[in-house]
Backbone as JSON, one array per atom type, in Angstrom:
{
  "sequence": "XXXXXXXXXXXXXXXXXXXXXXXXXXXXXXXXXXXXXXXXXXXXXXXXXXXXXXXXXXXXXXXXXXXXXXXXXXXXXXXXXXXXXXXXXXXXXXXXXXXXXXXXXXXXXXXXXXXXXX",
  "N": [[-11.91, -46.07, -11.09], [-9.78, -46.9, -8.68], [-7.8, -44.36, -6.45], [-5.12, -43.58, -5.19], [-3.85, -40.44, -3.32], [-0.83, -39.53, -2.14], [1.01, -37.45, 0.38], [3.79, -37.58, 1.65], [5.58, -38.68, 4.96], [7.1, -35.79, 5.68], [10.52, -35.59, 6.83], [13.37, -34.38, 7.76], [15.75, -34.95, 9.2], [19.67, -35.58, 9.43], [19.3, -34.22, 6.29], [20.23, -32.1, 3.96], [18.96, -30.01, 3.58], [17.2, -27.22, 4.37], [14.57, -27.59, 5.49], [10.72, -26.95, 6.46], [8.92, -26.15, 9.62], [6.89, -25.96, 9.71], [3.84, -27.32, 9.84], [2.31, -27.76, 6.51], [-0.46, -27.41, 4.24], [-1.43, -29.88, 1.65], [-2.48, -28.49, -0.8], [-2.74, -29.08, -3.81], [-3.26, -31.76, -3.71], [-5.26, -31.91, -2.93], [-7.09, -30.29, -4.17], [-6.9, -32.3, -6.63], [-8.48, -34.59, -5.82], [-10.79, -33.55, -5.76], [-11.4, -33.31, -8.53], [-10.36, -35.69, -9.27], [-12.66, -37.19, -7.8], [-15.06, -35.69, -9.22], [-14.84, -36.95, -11.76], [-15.84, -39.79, -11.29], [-13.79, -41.44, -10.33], [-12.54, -43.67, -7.19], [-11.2, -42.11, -4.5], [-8.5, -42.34, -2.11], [-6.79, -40.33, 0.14], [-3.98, -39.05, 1.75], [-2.02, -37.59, 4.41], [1.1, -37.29, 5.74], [1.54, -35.64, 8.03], [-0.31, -34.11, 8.54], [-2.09, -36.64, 9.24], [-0.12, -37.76, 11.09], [0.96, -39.85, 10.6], [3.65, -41.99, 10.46], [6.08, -43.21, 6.6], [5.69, -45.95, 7.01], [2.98, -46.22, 8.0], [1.6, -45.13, 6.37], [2.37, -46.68, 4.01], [0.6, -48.56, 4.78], [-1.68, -48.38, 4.88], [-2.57, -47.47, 2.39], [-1.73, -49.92, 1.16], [-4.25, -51.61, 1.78], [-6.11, -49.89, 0.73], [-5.71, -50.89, -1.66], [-5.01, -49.88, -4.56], [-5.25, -48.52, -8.0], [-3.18, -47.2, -9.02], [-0.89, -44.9, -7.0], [-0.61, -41.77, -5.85], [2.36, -39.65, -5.83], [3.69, -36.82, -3.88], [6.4, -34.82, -4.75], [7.32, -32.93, -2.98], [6.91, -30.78, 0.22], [4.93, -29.27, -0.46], [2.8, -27.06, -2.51], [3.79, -24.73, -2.28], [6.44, -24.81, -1.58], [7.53, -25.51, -4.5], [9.02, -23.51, -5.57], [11.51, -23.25, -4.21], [12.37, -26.42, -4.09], [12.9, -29.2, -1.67], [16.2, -30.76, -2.68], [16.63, -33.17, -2.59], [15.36, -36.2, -3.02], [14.98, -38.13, -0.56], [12.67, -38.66, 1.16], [10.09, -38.92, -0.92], [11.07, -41.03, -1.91], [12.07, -43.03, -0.3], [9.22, -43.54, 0.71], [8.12, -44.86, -1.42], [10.03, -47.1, -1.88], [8.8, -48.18, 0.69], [6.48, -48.85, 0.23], [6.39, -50.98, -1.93], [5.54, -51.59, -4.06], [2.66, -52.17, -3.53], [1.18, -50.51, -4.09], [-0.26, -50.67, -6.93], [-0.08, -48.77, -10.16], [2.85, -46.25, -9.79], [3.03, -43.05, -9.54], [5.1, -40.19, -9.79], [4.91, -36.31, -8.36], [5.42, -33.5, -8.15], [8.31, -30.74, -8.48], [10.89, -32.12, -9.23], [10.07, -34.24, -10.1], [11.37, -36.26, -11.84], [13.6, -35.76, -12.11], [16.22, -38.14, -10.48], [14.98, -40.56, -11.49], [13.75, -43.86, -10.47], [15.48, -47.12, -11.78]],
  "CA": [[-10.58, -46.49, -10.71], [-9.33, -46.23, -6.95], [-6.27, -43.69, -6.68], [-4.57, -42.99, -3.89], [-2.71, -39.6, -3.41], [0.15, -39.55, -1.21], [1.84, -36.48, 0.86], [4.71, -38.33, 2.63], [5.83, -37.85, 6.2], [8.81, -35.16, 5.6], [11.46, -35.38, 8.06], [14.66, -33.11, 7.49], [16.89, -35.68, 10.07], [20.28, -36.11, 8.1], [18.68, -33.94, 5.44], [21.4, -30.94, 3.29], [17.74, -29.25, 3.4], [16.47, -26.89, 6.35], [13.33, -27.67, 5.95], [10.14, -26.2, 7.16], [9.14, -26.67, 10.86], [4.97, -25.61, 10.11], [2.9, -28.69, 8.51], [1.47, -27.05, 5.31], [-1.42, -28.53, 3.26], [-1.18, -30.09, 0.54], [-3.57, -28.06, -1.26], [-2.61, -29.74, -4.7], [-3.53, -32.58, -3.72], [-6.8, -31.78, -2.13], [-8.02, -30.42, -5.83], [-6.78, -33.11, -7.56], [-9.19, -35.67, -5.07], [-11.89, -33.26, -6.29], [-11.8, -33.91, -9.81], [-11.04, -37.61, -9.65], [-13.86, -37.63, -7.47], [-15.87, -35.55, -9.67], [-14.46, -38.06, -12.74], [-16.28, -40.98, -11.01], [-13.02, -42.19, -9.77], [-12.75, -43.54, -5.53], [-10.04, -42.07, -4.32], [-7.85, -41.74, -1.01], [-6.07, -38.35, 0.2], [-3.36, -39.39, 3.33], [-1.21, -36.67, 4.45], [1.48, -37.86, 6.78], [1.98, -34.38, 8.74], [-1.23, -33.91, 9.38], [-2.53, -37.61, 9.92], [0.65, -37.99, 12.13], [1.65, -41.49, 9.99], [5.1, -42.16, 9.25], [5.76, -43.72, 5.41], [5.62, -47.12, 6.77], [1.49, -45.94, 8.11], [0.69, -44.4, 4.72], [2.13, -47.96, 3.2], [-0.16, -49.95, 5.01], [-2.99, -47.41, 4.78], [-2.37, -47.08, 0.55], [-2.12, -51.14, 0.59], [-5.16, -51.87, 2.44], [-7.02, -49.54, -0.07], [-5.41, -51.65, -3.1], [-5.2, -48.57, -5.29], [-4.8, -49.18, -9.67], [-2.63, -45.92, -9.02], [-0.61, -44.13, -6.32], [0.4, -40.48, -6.82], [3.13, -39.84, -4.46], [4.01, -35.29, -3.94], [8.28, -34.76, -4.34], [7.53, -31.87, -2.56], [5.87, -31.1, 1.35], [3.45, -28.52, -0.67], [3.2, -26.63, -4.04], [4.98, -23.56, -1.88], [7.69, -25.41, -2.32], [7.38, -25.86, -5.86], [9.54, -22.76, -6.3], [12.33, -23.9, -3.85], [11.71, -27.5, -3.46], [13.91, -30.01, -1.48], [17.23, -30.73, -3.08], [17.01, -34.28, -2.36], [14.22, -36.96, -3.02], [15.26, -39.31, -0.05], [11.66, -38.68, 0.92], [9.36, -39.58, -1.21], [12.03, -42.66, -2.4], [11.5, -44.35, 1.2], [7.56, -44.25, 1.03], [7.68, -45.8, -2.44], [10.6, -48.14, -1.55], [8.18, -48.86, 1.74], [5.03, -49.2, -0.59], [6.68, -51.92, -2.88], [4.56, -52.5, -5.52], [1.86, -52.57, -3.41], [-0.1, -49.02, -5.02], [-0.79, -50.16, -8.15], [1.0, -48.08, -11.03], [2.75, -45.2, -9.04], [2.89, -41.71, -10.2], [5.3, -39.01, -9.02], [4.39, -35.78, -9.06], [6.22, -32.53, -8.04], [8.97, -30.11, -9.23], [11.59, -33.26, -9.03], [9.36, -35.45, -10.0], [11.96, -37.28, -12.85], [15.17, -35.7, -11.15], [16.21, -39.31, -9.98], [14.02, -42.06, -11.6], [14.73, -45.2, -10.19], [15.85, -48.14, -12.74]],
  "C": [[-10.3, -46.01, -9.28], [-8.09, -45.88, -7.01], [-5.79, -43.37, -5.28], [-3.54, -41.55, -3.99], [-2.37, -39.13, -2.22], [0.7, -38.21, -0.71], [2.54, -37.19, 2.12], [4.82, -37.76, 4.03], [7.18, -37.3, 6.05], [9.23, -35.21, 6.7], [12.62, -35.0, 7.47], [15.65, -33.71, 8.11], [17.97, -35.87, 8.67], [20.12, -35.01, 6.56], [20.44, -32.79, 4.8], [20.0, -29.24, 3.38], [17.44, -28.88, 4.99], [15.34, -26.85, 6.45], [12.24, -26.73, 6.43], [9.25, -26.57, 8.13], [7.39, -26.63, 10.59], [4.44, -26.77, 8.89], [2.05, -27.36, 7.38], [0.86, -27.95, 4.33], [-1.88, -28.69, 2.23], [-2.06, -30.11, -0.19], [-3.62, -28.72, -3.3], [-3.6, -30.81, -5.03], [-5.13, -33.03, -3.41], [-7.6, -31.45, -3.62], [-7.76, -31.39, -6.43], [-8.14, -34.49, -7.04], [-10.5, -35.08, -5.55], [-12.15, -33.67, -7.42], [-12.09, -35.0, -10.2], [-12.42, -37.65, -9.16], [-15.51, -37.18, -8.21], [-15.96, -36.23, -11.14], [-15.24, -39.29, -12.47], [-15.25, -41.62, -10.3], [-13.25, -42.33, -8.05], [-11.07, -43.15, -5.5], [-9.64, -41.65, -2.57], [-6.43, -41.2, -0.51], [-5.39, -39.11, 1.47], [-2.27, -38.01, 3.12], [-0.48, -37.43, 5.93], [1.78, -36.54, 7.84], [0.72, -34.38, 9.14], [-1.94, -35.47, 10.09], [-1.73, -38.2, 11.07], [0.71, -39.64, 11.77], [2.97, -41.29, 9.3], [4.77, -42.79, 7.65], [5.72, -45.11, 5.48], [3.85, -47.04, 7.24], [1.12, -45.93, 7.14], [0.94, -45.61, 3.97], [0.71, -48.76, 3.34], [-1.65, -49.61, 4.68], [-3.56, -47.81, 3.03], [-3.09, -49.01, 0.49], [-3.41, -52.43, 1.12], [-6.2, -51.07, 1.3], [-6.49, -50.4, -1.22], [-5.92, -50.35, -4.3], [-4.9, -49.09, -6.97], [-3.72, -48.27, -9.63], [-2.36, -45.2, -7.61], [0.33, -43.29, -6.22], [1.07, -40.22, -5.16], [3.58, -38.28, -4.62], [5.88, -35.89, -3.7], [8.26, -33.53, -3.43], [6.3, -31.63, -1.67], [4.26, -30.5, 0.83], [4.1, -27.78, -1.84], [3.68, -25.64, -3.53], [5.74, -23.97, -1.55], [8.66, -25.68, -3.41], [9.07, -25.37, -6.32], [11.33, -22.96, -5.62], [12.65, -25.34, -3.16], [13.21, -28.24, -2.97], [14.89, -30.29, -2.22], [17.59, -32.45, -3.89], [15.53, -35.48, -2.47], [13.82, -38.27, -2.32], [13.55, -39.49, 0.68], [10.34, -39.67, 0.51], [9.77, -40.86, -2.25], [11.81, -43.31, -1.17], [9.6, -44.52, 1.19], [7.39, -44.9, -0.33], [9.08, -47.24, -2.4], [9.77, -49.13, -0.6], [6.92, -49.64, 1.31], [5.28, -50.38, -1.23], [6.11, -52.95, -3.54], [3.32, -52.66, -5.16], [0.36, -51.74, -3.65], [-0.26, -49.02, -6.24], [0.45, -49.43, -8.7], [1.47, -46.79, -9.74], [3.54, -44.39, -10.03], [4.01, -40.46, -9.2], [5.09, -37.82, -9.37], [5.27, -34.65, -7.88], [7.16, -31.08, -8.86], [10.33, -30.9, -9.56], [10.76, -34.3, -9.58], [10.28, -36.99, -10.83], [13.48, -36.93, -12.72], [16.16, -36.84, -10.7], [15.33, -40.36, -10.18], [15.02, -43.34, -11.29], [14.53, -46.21, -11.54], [14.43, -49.06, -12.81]]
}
């Protein structure tokens, strides 16, 4: 199965959240690419902080791989986990931006069901 897993581009503009100013890596996500990959699954890892892609990049990126599945982080990194964003405007614009085009999508976080959309 080809998966894609997502770490959005956080931006804090507007935000109720102060954010944190140092890209941190989304070490979560990096084991999870191990397993699928040691599962047999293909999978691709985008980080928008470090690849320097907004969430309309990581769309086009995600829908160019045609994924069955794309897991999307509510949160910049699991040291977050423990005080994570407030707000999930986030990773709701890269799956509003994605629309429909990752396959089933998966959120995954400490928010992750905080706000399901309809």
């Amino acid at each position: 199965m080809k998966i894609a897993l997502v770490n959005p581009f956080w931006t804090y503009d507007d935000s109720i959240y102060f954010g944190c100013r140092q890209p941190h890596l989304p070490l979560e996500l990096g084991y999870s690419k191990a397993l699928l990959e040691a599962a047999g699954h293909e999978v691709l890892m985008l980080d928008g902080q470090l690849q320097k892609l907004d969430n309309s990049g990581l769309c086009e990126r995600v829908a160019d791989f045609a994924p069955a599945m794309t897991v999307v982080s509510t949160a910049p990194t699991y040291l977050f986990w423990r005080c994570a964003p407030p707000e999930l405007r986030v990773p709701a614009d890269f799956l509003n931006l994605l629309a429909g085009r990752g396959g089933r999508t998966v959120a995954v976080g400490p928010h992750g069901s905080a706000t399901p959309a309809p």
